[in-house]
C-alpha positions as CSV (number, residue, x, y, z in Angstrom):
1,X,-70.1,48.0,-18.2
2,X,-72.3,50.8,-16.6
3,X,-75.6,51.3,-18.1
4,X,-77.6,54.3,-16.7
5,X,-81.3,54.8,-16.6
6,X,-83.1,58.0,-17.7
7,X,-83.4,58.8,-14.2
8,X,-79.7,58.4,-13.5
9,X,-78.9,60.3,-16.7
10,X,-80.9,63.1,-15.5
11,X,-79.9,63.7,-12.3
12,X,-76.7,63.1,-13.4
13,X,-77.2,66.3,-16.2
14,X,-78.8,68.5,-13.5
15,X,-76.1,68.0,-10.5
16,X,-73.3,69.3,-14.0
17,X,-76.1,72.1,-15.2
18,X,-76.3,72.8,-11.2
19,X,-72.5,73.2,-10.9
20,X,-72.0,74.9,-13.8
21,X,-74.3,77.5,-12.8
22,X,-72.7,77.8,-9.5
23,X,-69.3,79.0,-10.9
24,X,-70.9,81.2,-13.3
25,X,-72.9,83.1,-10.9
26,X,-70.3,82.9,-7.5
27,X,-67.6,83.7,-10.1
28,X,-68.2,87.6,-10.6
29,X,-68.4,87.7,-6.4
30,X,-64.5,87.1,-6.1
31,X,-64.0,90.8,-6.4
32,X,-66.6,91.6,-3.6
33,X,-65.7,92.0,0.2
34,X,-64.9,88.6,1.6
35,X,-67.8,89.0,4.2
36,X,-69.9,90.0,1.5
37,X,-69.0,87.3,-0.9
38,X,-69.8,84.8,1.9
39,X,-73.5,86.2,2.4
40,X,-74.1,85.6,-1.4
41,X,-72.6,82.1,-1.7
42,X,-74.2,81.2,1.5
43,X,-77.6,82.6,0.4
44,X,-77.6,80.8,-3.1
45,X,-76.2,77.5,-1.7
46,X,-78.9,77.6,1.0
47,X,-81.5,78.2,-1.6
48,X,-80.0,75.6,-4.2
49,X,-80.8,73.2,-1.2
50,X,-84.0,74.4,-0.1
51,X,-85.0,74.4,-3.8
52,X,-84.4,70.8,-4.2
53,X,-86.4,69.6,-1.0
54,X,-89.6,67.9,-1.8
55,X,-91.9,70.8,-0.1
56,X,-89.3,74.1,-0.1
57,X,-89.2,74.6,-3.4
58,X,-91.0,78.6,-3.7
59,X,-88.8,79.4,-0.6
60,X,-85.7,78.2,-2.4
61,X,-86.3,80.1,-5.5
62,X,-86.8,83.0,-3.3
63,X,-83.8,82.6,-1.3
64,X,-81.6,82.0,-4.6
65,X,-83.4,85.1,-6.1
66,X,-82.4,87.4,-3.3
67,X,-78.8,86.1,-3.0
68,X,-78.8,87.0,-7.2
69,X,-80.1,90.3,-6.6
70,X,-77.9,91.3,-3.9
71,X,-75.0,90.1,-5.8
72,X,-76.1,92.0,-8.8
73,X,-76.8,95.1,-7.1
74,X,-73.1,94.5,-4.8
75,X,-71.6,94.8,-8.4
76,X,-73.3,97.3,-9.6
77,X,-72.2,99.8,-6.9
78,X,-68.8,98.3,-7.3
79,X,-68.9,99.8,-10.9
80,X,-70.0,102.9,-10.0
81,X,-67.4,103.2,-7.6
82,X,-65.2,102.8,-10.2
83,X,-66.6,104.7,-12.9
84,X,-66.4,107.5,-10.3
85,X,-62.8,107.5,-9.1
86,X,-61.6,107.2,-13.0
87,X,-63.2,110.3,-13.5
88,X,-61.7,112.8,-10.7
């Protein structure tokens, strides 16, 4: 039988919690411009990675905050685009 430490069990809950929030922010960017959509999952990847280096960890958050930000502002022109071709 497998017995896990807390260690273990931790990482083990923050690789899931890390996944997890992978799909829910990359998912919205399937409607974006492929090149786009590759900037932003490269971007929050990147900073995911940098965040969980022993001395990166400000330049990661920085790095997954701008890849956020960009993604949020990509969809929110998107849905002005949108809103403004529905209405002519």
């Amino acid at each position: 039988m497998l017995s896990f430490g807390v260690s273990e069990a931790l990482l083990i809950l923050l690789t899931l919690f890390v996944i997890l929030l992978l799909f829910a922010v990359l998912n919205p960017a399937k409607s974006l411009e492929k090149s786009i959509r590759n900037r932003i999952t490269d971007l929050i990847i990147v900073g995911l990675v940098l965040f969980y280096s022993p001395n990166l960890k400000i330049a990661g958050m920085v790095v997954v905050t701008y890849g956020f930000g960009l993604l949020l502002y990509e969809k929110y022109q998107e849905g002005k685009r949108e809103a403004l071709n529905t209405e002519k």
